[in-house]
C-alpha positions in Angstrom: 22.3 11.0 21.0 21.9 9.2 23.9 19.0 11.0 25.7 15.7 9.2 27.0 14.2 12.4 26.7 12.5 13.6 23.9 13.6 16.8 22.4 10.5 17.7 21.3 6.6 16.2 22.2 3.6 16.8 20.3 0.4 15.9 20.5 -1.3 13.1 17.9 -4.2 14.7 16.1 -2.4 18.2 15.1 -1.1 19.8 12.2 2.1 22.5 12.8 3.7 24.4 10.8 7.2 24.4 11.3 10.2 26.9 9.6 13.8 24.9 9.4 16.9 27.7 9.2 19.9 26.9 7.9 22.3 28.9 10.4 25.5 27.1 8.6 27.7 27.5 5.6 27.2 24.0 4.2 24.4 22.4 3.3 22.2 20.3 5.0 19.2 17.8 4.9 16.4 17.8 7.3 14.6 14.1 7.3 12.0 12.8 9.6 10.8 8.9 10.5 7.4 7.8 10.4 5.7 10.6 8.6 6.0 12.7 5.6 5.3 16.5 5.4 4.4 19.1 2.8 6.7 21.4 1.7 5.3 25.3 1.7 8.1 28.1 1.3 11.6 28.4 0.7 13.1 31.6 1.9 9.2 33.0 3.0 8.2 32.5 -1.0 5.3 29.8 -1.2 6.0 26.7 -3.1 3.2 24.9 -4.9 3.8 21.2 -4.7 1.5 18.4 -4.5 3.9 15.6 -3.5 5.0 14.6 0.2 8.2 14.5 1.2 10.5 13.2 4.2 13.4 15.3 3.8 14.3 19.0 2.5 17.1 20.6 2.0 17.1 24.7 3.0 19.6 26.4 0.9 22.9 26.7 2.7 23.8 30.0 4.3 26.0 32.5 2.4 27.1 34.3 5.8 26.3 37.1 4.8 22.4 37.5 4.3 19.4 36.1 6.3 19.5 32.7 6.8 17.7 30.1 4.2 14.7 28.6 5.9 11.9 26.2 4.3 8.5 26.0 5.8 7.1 22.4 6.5 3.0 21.1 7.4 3.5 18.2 9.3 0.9 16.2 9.9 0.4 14.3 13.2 -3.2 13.3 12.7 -2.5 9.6 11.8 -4.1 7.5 14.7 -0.9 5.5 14.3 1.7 7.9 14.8 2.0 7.6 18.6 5.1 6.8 19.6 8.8 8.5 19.9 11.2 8.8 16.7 13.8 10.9 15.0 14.9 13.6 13.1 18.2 14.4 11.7 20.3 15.5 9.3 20.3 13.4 6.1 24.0 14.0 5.6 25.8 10.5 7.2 28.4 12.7 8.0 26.0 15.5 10.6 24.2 12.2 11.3 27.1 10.3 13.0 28.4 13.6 14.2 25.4 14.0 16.4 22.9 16.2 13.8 20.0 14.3 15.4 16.9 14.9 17.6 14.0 12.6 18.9 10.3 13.4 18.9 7.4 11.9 20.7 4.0 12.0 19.7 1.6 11.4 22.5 -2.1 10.5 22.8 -4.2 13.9 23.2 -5.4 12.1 27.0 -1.6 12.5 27.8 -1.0 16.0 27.6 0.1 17.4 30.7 0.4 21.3 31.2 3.6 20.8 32.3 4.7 19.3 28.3 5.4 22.3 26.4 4.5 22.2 22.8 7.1 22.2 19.6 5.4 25.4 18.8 6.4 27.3 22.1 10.1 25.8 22.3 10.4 27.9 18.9 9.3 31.2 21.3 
């Protein structure tokens, strides 16, 4: 929680796709600042909704099965998105606790090589 570095960067002007697992037997909420994302699939089954959200919630894990996942389109083409904010759990609980990340969205004439991309951290 009290990093100055950025757990994930992105570049402003992309659109990822990314899949949230629930690895734990409780239930959880995944909520991000300063945009809002589409919902796609829960558990790899397409979902057909027309309304933006800025949180899910995956299904909790049984611990026995494969874990729940949802898959989330978010959108980081808003000119006005630049800028670092967070994610976390939407449970106040997993927030104080730590349940938290930060992500920076930079200017496409900032990308350095060395930056790796949200999609390869997944890799």
């Amino acid at each position: 929680m009290n990093s100055t570095t950025p757990d994930l960067t992105v570049t402003q002007g992309t659109l990822e796709d990314w899949t949230i697992d629930n690895r734990a037997i409780e239930s959880h909420a995944f909520h991000i600042h300063q945009l809002h994302f589409q919902l796609l699939e829960r558990d790899g089954k397409p979902v057909h909704e027309s309304v933006l959200r800025d949180t899910v919630r995956p299904p909790y894990w049984d611990g026995k099965s494969a874990y729940p996942s949802v898959k989330i389109r978010m959108d980081f083409r808003d000119p006005n998105i630049v800028g670092t904010f967070l994610y976390h759990c939407h449970i106040l609980e997993h927030e104080d606790g730590g349940m938290m990340g930060s992500i920076e969205v930079i200017k496409p004439s900032q990308r350095s090589s060395k930056l790796p991309r949200s999609s390869e951290l997944a890799k």
